[in-house]
C-alpha positions in Angstrom: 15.4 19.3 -3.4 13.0 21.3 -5.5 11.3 19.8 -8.5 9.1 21.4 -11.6 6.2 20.3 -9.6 7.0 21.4 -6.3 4.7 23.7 -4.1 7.8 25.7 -2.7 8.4 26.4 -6.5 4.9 27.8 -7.0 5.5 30.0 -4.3 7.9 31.9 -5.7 6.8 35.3 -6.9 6.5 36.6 -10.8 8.5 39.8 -9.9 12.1 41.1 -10.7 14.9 39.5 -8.2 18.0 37.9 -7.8 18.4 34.2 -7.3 21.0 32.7 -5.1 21.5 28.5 -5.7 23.7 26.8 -3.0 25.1 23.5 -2.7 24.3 20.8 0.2 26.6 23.4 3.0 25.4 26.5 2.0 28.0 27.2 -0.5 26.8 29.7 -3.0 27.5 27.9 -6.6 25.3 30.3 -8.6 24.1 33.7 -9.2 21.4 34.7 -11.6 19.0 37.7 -12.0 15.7 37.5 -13.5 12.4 39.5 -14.7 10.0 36.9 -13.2 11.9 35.0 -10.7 9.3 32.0 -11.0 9.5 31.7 -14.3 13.2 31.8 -14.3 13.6 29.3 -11.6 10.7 27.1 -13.3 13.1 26.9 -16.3 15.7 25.2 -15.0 14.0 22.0 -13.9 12.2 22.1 -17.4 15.7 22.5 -19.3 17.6 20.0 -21.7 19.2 17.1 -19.7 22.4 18.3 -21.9 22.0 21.9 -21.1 24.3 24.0 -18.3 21.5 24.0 -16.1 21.4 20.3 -14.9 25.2 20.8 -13.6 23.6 23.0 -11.6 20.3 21.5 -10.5 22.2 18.6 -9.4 24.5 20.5 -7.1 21.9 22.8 -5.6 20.0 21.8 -2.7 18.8 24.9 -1.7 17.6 28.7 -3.6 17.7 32.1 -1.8 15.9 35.0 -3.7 16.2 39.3 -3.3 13.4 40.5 -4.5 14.3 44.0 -6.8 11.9 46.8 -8.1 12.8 46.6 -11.5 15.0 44.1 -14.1 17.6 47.0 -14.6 18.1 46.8 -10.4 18.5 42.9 -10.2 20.9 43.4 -13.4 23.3 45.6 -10.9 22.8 43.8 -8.0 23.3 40.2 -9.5 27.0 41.7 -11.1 27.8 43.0 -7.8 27.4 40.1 -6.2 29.1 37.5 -8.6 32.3 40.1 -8.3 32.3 39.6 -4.8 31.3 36.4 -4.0 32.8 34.8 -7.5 30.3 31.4 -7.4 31.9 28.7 -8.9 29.4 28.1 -12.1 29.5 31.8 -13.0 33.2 31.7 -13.0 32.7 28.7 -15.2 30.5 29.7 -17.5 31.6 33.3 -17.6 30.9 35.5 -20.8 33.0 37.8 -23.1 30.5 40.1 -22.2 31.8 43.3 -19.9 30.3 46.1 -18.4 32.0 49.3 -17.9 33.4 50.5 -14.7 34.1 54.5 -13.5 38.2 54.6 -13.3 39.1 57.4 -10.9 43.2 57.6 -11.0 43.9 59.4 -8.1 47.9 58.1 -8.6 48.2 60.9 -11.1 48.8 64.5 -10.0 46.2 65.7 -11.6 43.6 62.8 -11.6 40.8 62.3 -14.1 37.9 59.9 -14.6 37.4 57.7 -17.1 35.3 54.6 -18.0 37.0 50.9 -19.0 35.6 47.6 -18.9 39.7 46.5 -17.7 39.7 46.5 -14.2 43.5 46.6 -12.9 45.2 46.4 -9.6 46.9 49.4 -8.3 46.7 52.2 -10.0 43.3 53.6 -9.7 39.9 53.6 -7.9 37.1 52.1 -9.7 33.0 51.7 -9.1 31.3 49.6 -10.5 30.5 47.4 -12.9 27.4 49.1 -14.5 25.1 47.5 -17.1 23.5 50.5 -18.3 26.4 52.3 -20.4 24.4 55.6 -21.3 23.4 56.7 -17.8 27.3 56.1 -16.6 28.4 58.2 -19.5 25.6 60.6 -18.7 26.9 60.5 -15.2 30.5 60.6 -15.8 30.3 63.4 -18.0 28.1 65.3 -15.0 30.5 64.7 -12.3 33.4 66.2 -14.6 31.5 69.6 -15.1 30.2 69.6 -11.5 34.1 68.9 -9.6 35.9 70.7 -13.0 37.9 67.6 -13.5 39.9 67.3 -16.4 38.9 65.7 -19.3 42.1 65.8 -21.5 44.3 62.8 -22.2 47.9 63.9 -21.2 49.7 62.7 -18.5 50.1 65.8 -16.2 53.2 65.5 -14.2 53.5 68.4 -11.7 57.3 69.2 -12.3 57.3 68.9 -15.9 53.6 70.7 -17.7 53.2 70.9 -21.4 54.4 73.8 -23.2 52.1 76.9 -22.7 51.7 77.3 -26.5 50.3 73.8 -27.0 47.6 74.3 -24.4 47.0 78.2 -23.5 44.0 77.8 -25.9 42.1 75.4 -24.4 38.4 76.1 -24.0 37.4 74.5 -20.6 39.9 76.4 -19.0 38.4 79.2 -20.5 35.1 78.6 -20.0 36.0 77.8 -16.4 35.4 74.0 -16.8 38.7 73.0 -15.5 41.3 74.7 -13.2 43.8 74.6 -15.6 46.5 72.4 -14.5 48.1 72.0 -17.9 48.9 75.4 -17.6 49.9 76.1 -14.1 47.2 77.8 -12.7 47.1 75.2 -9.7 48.9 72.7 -7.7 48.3 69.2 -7.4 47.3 69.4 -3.9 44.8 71.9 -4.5 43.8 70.2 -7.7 43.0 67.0 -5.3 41.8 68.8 -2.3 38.9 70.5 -5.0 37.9 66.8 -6.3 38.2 64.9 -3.5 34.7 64.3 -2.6 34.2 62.4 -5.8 35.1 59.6 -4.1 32.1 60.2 -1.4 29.7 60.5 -4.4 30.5 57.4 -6.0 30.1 55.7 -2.9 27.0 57.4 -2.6 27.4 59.4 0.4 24.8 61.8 -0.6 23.9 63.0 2.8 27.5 63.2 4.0 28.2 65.7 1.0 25.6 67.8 1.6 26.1 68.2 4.9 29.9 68.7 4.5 29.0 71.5 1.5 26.8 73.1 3.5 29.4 73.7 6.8 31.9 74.5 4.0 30.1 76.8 2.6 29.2 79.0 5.4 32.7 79.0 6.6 33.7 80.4 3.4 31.5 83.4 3.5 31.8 84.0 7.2 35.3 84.7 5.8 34.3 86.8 3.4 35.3 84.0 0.7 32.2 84.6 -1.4 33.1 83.2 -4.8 34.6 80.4 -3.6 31.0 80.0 -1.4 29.5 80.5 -4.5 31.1 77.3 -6.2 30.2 75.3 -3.6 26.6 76.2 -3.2 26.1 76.0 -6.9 27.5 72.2 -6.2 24.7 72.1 -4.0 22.1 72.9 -6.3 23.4 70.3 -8.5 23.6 67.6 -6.2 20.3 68.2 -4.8 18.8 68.6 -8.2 20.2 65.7 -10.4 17.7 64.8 -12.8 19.0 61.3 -12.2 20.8 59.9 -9.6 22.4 56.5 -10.1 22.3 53.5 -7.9 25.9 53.4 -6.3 26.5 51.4 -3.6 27.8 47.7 -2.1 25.9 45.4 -1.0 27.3 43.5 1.6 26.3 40.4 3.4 24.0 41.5 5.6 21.9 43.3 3.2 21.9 39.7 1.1 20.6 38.0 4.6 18.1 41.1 5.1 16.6 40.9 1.6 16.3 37.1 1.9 14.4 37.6 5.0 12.4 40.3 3.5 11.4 37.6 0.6 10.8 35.1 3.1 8.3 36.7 5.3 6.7 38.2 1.9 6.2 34.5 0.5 4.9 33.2 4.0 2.6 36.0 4.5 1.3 35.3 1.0 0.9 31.5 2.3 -0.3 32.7 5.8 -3.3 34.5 4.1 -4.1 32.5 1.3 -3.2 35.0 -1.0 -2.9 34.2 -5.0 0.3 36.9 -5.0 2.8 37.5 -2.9 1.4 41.3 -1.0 4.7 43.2 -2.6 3.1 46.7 -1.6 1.7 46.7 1.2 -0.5 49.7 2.6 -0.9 50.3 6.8 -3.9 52.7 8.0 -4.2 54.0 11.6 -6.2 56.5 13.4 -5.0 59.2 15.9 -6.9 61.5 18.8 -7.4 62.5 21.7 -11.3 62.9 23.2 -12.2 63.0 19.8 -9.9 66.9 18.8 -7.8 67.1 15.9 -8.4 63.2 14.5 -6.2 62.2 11.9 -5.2 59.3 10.4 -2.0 58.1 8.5 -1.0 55.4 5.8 2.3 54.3 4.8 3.4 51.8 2.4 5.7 49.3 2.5 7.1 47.8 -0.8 8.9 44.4 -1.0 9.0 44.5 2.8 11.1 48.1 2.8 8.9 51.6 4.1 8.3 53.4 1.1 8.4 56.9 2.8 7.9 59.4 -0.3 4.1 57.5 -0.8 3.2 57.9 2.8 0.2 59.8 3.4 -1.8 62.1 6.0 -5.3 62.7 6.6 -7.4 64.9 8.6 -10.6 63.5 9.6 -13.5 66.1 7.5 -16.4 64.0 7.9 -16.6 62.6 11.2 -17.4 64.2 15.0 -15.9 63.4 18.2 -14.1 60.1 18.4 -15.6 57.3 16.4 -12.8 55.3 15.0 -14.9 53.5 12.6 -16.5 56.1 10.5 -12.8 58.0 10.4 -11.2 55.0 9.5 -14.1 54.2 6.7 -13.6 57.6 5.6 -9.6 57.7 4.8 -10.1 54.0 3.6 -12.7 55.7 1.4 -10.9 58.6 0.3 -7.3 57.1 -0.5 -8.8 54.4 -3.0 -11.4 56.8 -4.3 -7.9 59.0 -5.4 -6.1 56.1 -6.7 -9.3 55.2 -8.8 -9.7 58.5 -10.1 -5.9 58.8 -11.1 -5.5 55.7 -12.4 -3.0 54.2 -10.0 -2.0 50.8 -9.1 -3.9 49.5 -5.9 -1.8 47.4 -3.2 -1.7 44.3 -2.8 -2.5 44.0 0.5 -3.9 46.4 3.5 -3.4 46.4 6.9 -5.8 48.1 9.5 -4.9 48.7 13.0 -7.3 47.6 14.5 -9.4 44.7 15.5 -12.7 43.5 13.8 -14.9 46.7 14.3 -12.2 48.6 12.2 -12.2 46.2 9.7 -16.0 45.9 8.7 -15.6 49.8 8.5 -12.5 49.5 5.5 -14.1 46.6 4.1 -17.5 48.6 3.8 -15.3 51.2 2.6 -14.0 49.0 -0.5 -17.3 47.5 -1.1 -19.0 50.9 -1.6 -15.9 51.4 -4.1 -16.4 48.2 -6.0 -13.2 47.4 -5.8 -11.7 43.9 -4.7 -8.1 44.2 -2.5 -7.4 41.4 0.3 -7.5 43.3 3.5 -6.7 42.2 7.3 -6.3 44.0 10.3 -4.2 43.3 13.5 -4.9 44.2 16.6 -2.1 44.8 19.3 -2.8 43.0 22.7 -2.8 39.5 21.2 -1.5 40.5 18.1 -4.5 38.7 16.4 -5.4 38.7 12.6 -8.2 39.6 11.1 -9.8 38.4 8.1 -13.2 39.4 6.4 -14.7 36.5 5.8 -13.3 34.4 9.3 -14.9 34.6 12.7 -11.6 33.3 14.5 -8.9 35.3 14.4 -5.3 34.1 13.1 -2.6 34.0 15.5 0.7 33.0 14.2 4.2 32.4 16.0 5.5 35.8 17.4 8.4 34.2 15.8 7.1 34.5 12.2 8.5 36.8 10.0 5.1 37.2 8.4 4.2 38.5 11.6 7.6 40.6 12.2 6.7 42.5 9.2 2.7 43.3 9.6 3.9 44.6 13.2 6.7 46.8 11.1 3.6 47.7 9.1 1.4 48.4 11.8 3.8 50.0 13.8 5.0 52.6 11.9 1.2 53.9 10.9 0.6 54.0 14.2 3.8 56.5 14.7 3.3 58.8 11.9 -0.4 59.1 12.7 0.9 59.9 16.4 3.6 62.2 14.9 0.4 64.0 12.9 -1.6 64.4 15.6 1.2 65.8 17.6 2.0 68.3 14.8 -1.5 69.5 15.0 -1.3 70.1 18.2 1.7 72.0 18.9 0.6 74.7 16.4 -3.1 75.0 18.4 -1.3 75.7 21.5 1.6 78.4 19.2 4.2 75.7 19.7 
């Protein structure tokens, strides 16, 4: 049982997250999001003995935490979980307060979408809940122009259309924002068979779309079908050029048990390593040649225990001749934290050489010419030993540790996209 003065308490992280409370069987009783998930969970042993929260403290026995990258996330993620796992204090203690939900009602013949904060069985799709009303209204309105849905109010029954007078002036049909169903101009099966992949998008099938619009569109001009090509490519531009895209997808149980295991082996490396924070970003540097040609080096960045692929980086090695993998790795050490300097960026929290102790005196005399103060190990592969700065033994932890399962993701994945580099390199020397 956790107390206001417990150590496993102070090891929870100040960052954004989800906190999960279960009972004495692993029954989840409660779901709560938070901007600083220690100084959220450190509220409830310090609360009112009248207050909501003792019912709670004295039914939990045991608290699971996701770690998110922002408050907004953990907002989304925390109401997607209470709808689907419906803990019994949230029920109990549930609010007036409702967030809106995309309706898609593909039971009509001529289906539109819509937001509601009712959610009814039946009769309709819908996606969500989402907390932050003007980006789904920005959305919504976005997907109606990009499919050309309808956004009038009538009910559209196929057999039995409005009269032409009351409609024939409507500008989105004649501005070629809707197909015109009101007035005939196409079928509900066509009508559906046009919109139908709004479904894949609000399940954020991104990939799937593109790839489908792509095939689509080739077939259609291989046919000679060119406007109709044209309507779908220019849904490809859209798609692949939203301003904003908007987190849409379930979370399941699997990726709860994933991000708890991400949180863990975050929180036990941080305890592992004596570190005052938990290493959130984590940054991985490894070197690649062969008899000393084309040297290159690679850094990737893992954030909250996820690769963080559009911040990985390459390096060729400009300073250094033949193979000394000391001096190169000093120099991309040297020359990553130089540019984060300069640019005023936020430094990891932890780095990660590959490497044993010869490659880490060469980054730590790297950061010292810098002036700059980062906690940095390295881990070398036959033992899987850790090294630290200021230790002469190394650290060898359980190859069972999940502090250890993720500095081997870490270190693993430099050491294949400095291989992938190198690689690159030397295809095109030999024309490949």
């Amino acid at each position: 049982m956790l107390n206001s003065g417990n150590k496993k308490l102070e090891q929870i992280p100040k960052l954004p997250g989800v906190y999960i409370m279960r009972d004495g069987i692993g029954n989840i009783i409660y779901i709560g999001k938070a901007k600083s998930l220690k100084n959220r969970l450190s509220s409830y042993f310090n609360a009112d003995i009248n207050s909501k929260s003792t019912a709670i403290i004295t039914a939990m026995r045991k608290i699971d935490y996701i770690l998110c990258t922002s408050e907004r996330e953990a907002l989304i993620v925390e109401r997607q979980l209470i709808n689907k796992i419906k803990p019994y204090f949230n029920s109990m203690w549930k609010d007036d307060k409702s967030y809106p939900y995309i309706r898609f009602s593909i039971n009509e013949d001529f289906p539109r979408l819509t937001l509601t904060r009712k959610k009814l069985n039946g009769n309709a799709l819908y996606f969500g809940p989402y907390p932050q009303i003007f980006y789904i209204k920005k959305l919504t309105r976005w997907l109606v122009k990009l499919f050309k849905i309808r956004t009038c109010k009538m009910l559209l029954l196929e057999g039995s259309l409005p009269e032409q007078k009351k409609v024939k002036s409507c500008l989105y049909y004649h501005t070629e924002m809707c197909y015109g169903p009101c007035l005939g101009k196409i079928t509900s099966k066509d009508y559906k068979a046009k919109i139908k992949d709004v479904e894949l998008f609000l399940n954020g099938k991104f990939k799937k779309l593109e790839d489908e619009w792509e095939s689509y569109m080739f077939n259609l001009s291989e046919n000679m079908r060119y406007e109709e090509a044209k309507e779908i490519r220019d849904r490809l531009y859209a798609l692949q050029n939203m301003s904003e895209r908007v987190m849409i997808s379930e979370i399941t149980q699997d990726d709860i048990n994933q991000s708890v295991q991400r949180a863990d082996s975050i929180n036990e490396l941080k305890n592992v390593l004596g570190l005052k924070h938990p290493p959130a970003v984590i940054e991985g540097f490894d070197n690649s040649n062969i008899q000393g040609t084309n040297a290159v080096a690679s850094m990737v960045r893992f954030q909250n225990g996820i690769a963080d692929k559009k911040n990985y980086r390459r390096f060729k090695i400009k300073t250094v001749v033949g193979a000394d993998d000391f001096a190169s790795m000093h120099e991309v050490v040297y020359r990553r934290y130089s540019s984060l300097i300069r640019k005023n960026e936020k430094l990891p929290d932890l780095i990660l050489i590959d490497g044993g102790k010869g490659q880490l005196g060469a980054a730590v005399s790297a950061l010292e010419e810098l002036q700059i103060r980062i906690s940095i190990i390295s881990l070398a592969k036959k033992n899987e030993e850790i090294f630290l700065p200021d230790k002469d033994k190394a650290l060898v932890l359980s190859k069972y540790s999940e502090a250890l399962k993720l500095l081997q993701s870490v270190r693993d994945e430099s050491h294949r996209f400095a291989v992938s580099y190198h690689r690159k390199l030397r295809a095109k020397e030999f024309g490949v």
